[in-house]
DRENZA-349436 format. One record per residue: z, x, y of N, C-alpha, C, O, CB in turn. Coordinates in Angstrom, 2 decimals. Atoms other than C-alpha are relative to their C-alpha. Glycine has a CB too. Example, Ala and Ser with C-alpha at 12.3 -4.5 7.8 and 13.67 -1.06 7.14 Angstrom:
+---------+---------+---------+---------+---------+---------+---------+---------+---------+---------+---------+---------+---------+---------+---------+
|      nZ |      nX |      nY |     caZ |     caX |     caY |      cZ |      cX |      cY |      oZ |      oX |      oY |     cbZ |     cbX |     cbY |
+---------+---------+---------+---------+---------+---------+---------+---------+---------+---------+---------+---------+---------+---------+---------+
|    0.00 |    0.89 |   -1.19 |    7.80 |   12.30 |   -4.50 |    0.00 |    0.90 |    1.20 |    0.66 |    1.94 |    1.18 |    1.25 |   -0.99 |    0.03 |
|   -0.06 |   -0.82 |   -1.19 |    7.14 |   13.67 |   -1.06 |    0.73 |   -0.77 |    1.09 |    0.90 |   -0.26 |    2.20 |   -1.42 |    0.41 |    0.46 |
+---------+---------+---------+---------+---------+---------+---------+---------+---------+---------+---------+---------+---------+---------+---------+
END
This chain:
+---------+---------+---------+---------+---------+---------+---------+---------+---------+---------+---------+---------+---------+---------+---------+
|      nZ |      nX |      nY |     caZ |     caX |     caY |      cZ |      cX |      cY |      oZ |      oX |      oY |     cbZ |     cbX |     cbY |
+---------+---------+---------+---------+---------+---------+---------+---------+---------+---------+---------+---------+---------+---------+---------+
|    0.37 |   -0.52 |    1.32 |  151.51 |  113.87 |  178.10 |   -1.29 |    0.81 |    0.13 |   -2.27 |    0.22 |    0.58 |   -0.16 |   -1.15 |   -1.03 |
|    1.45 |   -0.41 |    0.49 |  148.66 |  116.46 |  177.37 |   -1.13 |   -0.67 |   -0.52 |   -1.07 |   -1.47 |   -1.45 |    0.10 |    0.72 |   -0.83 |
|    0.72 |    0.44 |    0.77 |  145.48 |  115.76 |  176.86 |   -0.71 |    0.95 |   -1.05 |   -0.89 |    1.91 |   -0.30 |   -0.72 |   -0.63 |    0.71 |
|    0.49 |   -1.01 |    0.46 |  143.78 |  118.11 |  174.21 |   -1.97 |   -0.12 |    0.18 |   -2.64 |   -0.94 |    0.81 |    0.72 |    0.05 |   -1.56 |
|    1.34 |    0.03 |   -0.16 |  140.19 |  118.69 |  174.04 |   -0.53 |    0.43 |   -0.80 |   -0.11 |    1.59 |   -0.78 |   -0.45 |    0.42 |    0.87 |
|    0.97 |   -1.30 |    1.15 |  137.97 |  120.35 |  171.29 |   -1.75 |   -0.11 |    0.38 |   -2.71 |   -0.88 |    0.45 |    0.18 |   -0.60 |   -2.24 |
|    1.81 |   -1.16 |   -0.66 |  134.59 |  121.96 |  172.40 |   -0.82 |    0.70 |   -1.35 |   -0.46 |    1.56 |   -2.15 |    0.61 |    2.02 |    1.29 |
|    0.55 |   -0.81 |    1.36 |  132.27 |  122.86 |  169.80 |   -1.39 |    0.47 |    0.88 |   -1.93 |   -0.16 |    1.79 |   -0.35 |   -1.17 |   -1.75 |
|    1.44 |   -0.27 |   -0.60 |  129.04 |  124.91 |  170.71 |   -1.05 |   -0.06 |   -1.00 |   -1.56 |    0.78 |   -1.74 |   -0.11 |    1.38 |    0.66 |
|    1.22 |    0.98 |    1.09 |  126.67 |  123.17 |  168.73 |   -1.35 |    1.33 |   -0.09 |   -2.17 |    1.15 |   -0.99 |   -0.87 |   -2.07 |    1.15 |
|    1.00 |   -1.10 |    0.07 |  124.17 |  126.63 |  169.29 |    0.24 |    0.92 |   -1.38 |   -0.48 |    1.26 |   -2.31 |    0.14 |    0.95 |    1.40 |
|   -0.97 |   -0.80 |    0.98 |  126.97 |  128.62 |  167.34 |    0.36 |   -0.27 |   -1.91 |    0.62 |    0.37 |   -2.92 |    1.39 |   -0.26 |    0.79 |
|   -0.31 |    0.61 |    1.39 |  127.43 |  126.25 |  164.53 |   -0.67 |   -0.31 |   -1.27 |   -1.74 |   -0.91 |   -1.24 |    0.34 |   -0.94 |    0.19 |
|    0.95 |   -0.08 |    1.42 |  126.22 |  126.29 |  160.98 |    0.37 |   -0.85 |   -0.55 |    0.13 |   -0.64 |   -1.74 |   -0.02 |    1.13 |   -0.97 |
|   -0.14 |    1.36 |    1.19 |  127.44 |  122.76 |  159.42 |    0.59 |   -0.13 |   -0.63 |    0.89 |   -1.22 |   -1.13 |   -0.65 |   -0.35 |   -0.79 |
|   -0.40 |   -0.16 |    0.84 |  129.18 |  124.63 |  157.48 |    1.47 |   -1.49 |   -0.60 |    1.58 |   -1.99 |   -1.72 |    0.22 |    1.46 |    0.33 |
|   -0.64 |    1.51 |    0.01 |  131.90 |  121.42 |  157.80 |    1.70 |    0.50 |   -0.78 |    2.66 |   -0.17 |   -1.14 |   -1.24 |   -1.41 |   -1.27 |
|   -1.52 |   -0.21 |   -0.18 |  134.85 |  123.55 |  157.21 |    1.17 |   -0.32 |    1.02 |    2.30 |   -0.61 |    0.62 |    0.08 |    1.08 |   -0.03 |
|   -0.97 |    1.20 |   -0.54 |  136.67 |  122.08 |  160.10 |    0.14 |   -1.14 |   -0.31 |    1.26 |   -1.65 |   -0.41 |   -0.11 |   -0.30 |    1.01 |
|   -0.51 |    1.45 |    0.35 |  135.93 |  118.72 |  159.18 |    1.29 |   -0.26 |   -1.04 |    2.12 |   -1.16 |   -0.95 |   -1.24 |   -0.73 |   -0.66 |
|   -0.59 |   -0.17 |    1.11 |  137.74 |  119.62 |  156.08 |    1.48 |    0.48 |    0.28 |    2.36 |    0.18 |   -0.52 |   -0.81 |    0.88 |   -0.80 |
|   -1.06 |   -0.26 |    0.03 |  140.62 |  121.30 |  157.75 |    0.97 |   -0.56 |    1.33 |    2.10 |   -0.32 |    1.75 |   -0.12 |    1.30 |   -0.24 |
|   -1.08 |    1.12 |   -1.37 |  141.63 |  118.80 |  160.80 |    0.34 |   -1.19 |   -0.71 |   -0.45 |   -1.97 |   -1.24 |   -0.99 |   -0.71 |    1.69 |
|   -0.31 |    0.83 |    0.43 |  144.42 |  116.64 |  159.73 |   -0.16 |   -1.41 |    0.72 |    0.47 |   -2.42 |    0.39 |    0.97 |    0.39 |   -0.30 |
|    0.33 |    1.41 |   -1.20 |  143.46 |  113.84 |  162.18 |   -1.62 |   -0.74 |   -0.45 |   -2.09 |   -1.88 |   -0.39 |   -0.20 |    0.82 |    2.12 |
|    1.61 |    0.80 |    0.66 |  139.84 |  113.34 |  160.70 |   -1.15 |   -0.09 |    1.36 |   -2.19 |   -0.73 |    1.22 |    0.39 |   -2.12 |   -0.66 |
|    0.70 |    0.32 |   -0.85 |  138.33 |  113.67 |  164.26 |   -1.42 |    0.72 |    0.03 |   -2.41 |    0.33 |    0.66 |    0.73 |    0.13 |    1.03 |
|    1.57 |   -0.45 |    0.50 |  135.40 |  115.60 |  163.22 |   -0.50 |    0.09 |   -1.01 |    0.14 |    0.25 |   -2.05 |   -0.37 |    0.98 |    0.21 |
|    0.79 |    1.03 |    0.47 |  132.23 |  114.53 |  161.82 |   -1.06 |    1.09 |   -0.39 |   -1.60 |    1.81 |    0.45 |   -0.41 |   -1.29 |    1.09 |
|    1.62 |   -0.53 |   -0.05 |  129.30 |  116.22 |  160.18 |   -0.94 |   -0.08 |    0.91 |   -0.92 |   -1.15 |    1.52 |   -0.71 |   -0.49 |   -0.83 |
|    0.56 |    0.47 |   -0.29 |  126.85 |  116.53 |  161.75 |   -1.41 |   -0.52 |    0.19 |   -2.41 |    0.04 |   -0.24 |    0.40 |    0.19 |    0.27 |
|    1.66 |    0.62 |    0.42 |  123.80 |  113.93 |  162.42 |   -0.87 |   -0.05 |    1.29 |   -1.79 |   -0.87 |    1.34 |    0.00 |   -1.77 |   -0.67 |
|    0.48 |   -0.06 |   -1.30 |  122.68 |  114.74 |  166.02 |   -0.88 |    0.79 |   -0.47 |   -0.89 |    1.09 |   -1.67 |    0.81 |    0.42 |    1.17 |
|    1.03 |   -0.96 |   -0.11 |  119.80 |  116.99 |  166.60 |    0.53 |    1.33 |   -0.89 |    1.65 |    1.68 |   -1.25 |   -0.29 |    0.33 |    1.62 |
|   -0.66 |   -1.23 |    0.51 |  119.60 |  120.12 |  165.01 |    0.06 |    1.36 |    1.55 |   -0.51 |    1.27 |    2.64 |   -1.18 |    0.58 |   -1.62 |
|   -0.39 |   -1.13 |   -1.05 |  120.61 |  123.32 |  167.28 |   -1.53 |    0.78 |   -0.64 |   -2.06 |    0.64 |   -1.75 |    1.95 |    1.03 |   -0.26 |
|    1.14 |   -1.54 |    0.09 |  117.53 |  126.43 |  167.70 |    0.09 |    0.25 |   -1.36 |   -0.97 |    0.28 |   -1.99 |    0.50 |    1.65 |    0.93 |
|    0.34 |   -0.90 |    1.39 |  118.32 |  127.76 |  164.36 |   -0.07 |   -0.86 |   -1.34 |   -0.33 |   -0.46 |   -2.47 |    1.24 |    1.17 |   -0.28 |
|    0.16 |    1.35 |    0.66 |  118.37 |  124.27 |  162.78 |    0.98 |   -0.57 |   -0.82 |    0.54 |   -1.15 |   -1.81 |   -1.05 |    0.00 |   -0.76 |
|   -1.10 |    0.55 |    0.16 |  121.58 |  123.16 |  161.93 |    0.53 |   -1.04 |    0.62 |    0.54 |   -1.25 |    1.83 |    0.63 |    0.70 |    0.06 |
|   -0.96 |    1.16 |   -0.59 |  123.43 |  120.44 |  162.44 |    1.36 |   -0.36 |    0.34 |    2.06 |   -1.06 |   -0.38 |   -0.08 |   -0.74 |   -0.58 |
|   -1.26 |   -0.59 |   -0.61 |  126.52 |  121.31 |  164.82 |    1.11 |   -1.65 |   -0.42 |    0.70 |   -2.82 |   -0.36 |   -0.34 |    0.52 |    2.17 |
|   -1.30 |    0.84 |    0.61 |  129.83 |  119.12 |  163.55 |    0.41 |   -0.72 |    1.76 |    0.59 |   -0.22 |    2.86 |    1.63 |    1.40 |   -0.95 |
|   -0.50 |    0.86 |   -1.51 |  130.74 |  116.68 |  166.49 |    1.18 |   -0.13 |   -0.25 |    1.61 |   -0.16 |   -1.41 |   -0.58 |   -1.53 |    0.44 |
|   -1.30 |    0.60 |   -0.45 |  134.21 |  115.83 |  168.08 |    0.35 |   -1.74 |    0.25 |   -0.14 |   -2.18 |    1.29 |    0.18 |    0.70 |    1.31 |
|    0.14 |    1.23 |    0.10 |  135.02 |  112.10 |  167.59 |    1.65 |   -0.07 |    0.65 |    2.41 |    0.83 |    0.29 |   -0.51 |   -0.63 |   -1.59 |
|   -1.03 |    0.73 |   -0.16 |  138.19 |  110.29 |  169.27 |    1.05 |    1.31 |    0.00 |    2.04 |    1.34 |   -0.73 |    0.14 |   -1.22 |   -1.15 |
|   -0.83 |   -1.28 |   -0.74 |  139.75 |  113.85 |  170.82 |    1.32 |   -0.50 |    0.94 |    2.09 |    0.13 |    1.67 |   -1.16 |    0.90 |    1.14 |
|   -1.54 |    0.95 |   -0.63 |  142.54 |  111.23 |  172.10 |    0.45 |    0.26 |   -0.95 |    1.62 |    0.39 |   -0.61 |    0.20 |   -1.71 |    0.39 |
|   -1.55 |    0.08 |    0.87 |  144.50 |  111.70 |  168.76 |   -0.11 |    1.24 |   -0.54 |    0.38 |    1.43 |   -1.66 |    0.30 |   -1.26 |   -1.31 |
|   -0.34 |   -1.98 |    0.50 |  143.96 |  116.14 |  168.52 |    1.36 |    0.06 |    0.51 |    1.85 |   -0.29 |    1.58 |   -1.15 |    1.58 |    0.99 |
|   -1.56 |    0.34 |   -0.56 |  147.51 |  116.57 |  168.24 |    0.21 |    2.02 |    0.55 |    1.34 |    2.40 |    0.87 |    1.54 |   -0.84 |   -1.87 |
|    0.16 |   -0.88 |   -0.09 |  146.43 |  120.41 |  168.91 |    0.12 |    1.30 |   -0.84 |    0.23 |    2.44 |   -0.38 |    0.35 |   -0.12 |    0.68 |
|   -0.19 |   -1.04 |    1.44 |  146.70 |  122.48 |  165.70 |   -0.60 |    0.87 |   -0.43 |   -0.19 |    1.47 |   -1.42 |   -0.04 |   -0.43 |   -1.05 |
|    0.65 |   -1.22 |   -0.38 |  144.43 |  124.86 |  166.19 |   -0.99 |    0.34 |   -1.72 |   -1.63 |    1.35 |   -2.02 |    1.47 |    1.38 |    0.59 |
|    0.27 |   -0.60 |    1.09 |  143.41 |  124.43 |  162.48 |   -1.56 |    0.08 |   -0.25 |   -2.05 |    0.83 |   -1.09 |    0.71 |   -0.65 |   -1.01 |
|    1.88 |    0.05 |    0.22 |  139.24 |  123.61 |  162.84 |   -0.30 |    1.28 |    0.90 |   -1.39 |    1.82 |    0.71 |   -1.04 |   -1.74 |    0.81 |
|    0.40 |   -0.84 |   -0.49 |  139.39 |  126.26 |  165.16 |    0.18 |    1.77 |   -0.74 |   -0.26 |    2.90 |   -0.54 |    0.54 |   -0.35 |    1.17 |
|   -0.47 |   -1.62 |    0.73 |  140.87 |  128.99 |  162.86 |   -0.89 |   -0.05 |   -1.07 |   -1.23 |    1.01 |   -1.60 |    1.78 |    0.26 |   -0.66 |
|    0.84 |   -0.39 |    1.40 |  138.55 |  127.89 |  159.87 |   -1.11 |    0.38 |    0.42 |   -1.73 |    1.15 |   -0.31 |   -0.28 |   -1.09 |   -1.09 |
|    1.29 |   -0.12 |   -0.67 |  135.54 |  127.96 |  162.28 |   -0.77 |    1.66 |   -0.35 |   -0.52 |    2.45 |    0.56 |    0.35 |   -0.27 |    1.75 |
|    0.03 |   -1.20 |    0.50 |  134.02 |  131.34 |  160.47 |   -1.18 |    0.60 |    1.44 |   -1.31 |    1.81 |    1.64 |   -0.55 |   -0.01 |   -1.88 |
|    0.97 |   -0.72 |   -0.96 |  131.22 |  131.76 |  163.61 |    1.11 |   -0.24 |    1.52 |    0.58 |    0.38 |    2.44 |   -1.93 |   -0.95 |    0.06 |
|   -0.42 |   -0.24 |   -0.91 |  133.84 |  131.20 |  166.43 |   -0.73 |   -1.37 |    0.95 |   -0.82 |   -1.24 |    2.17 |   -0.24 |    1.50 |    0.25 |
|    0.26 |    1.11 |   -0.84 |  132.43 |  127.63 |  167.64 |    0.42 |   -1.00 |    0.57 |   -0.17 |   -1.87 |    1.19 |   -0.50 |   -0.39 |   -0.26 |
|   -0.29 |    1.09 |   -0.66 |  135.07 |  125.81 |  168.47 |    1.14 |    0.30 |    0.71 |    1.67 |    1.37 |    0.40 |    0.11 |   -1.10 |   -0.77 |
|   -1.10 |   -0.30 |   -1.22 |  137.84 |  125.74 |  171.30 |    0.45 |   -0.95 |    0.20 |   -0.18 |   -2.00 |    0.32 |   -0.32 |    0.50 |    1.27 |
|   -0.64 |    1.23 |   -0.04 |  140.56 |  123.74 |  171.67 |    0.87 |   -0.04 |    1.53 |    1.96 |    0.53 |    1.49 |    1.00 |   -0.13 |   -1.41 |
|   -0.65 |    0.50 |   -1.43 |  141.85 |  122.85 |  175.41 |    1.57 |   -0.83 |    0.28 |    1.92 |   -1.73 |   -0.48 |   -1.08 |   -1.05 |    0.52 |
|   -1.13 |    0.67 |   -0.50 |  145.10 |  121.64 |  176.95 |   -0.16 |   -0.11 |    1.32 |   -0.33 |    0.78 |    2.17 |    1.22 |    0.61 |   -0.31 |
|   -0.08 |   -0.20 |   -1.38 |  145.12 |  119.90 |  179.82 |    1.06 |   -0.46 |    0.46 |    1.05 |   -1.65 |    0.13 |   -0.95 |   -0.46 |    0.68 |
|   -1.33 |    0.89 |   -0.31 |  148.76 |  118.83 |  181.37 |   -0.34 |   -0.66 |    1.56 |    0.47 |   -1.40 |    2.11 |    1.64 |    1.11 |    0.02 |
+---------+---------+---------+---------+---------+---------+---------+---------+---------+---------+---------+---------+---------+---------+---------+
END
């Protein structure tokens, strides 16, 4: 079975928390880590064992921060 992966570049990201909002799996999280250089708080990847690969946090992503992986 694939594993998927999602990659966020926490530099890129503005909080905005439109992925959180549009992955049906719930695996990402606001976020409460450090803030990135421009002072935001980049959205983390939680429990990337159940991305069933849907590409949908990556299509709402309006700055291009996140990437989703397949590995077979």
């Amino acid at each position: 079975m694939p594993q998927i992966f999602v990659k966020i570049d926490a530099e890129k990201c503005k909080g905005c928390n439109l992925c959180v909002e549009a992955c049906p799996k719930k695996i990402l999280s606001s976020g409460r880590d450090a803030r990135n250089k421009y002072g935001y708080r980049a959205v983390t990847a939680n429990g990337s064992e159940d991305c069933t690969g849907c590409l949908n946090c990556a299509l709402m992503c309006p700055d291009g921060a996140i990437a989703v992986y397949k590995r077979q």
